[in-house]
C-alpha positions in Angstrom: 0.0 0.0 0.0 1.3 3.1 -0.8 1.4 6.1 1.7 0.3 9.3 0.2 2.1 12.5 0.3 0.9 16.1 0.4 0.7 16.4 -3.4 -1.5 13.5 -3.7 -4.1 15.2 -1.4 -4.2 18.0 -3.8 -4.5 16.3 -6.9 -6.9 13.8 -5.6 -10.4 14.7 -6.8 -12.5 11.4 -7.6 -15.0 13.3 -10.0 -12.4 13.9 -12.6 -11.6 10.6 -14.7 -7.9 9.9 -15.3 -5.7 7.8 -16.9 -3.0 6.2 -15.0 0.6 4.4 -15.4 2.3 2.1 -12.4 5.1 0.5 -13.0 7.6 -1.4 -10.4 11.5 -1.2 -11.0 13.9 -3.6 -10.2 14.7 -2.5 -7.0 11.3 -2.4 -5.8 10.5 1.2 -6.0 7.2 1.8 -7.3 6.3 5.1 -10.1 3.0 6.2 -10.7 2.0 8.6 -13.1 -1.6 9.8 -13.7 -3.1 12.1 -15.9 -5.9 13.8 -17.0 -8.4 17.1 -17.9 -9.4 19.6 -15.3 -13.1 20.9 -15.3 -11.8 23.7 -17.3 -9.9 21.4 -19.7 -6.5 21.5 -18.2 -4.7 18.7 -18.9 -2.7 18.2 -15.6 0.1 15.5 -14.1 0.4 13.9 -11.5 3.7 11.7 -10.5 4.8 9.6 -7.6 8.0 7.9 -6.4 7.2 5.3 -3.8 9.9 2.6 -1.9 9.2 -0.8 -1.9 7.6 -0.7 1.4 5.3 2.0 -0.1 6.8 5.4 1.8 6.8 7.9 -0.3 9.8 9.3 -2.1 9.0 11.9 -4.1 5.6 13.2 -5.5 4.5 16.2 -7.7 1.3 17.6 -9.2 1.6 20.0 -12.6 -1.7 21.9 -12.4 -1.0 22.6 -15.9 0.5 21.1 -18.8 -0.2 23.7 -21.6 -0.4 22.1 -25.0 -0.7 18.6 -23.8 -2.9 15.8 -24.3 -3.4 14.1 -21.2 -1.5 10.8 -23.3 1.4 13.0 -24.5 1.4 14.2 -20.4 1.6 10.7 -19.3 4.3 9.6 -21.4 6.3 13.1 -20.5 5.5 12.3 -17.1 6.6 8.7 -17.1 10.4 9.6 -18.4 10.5 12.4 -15.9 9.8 9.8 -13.1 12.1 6.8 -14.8 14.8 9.7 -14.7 14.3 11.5 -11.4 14.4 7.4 -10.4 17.7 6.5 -12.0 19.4 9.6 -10.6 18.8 8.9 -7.3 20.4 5.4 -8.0 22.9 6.6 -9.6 23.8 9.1 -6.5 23.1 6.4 -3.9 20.3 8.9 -2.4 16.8 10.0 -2.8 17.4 13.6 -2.5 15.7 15.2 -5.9 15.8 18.4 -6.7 12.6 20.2 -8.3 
């Protein structure tokens, strides 16, 4: 189960359908990367790094995404979280920068 940061909380809004993307990596940390359209047609992001016991890592929520489908979003998202992911390895911490 994963445990939900701050960012989560504000882009959480059941009402609004979204697509979503999880993936596990090797090492058992867990990426998630939703998107989808605002109720003023926004597409927006959302993307979390979890460990493999589910603490959270690293999330962020893009209220905007201007000129964006919410499929192009997801895919941008998705290499922003496999690289924020493989940086960290590479440095032997979590600490990302924004």
């Amino acid at each position: 189960m994963l445990k939900r940061g701050h960012a989560h909380s504000q882009w959480l809004d059941p009402s609004l359908l979204h697509q979503t993307h999880s993936e596990s990596l090797e090492d058992g940390t867990v990426l998630e990367v939703q998107a989808r359209l605002s109720r003023t047609g926004a597409t927006q992001l959302f993307l979390g790094i979890y460990s493999a016991d589910g603490a959270c890592i690293h999330e962020r929520f893009y209220d905007q995404r201007p000129g964006e489908t919410t499929t192009r979003a997801l895919l941008w998202g998705l290499g922003r979280a496999r690289r924020l992911a493989a940086e960290a390895r590479q440095h032997g911490d979590w600490i990302i920068n924004q």
